[in-house]
N, C-alpha and C positions, 0 to 999 in steps of 0.2 A: 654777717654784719658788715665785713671789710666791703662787700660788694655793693651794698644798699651805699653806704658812702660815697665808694667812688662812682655809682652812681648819678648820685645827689652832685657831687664837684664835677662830674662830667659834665651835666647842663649847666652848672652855674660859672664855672670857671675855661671848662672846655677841652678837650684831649691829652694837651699839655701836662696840664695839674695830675689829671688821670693817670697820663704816664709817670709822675713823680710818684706818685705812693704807689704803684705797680713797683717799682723800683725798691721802694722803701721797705714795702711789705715782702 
């Protein structure tokens, strides 16, 4: 599930965001 997400914010928001919830999670 966490992956389908970051995913999804990969394309939308872009590596950044990605690496925030990498961080998070």
């Amino acid at each position: 599930m966490m992956k389908m997400l970051m995913m999804l914010i990969s394309r939308n928001h872009g590596r950044m965001k990605m690496k925030n919830l990498l961080w998070y999670d």
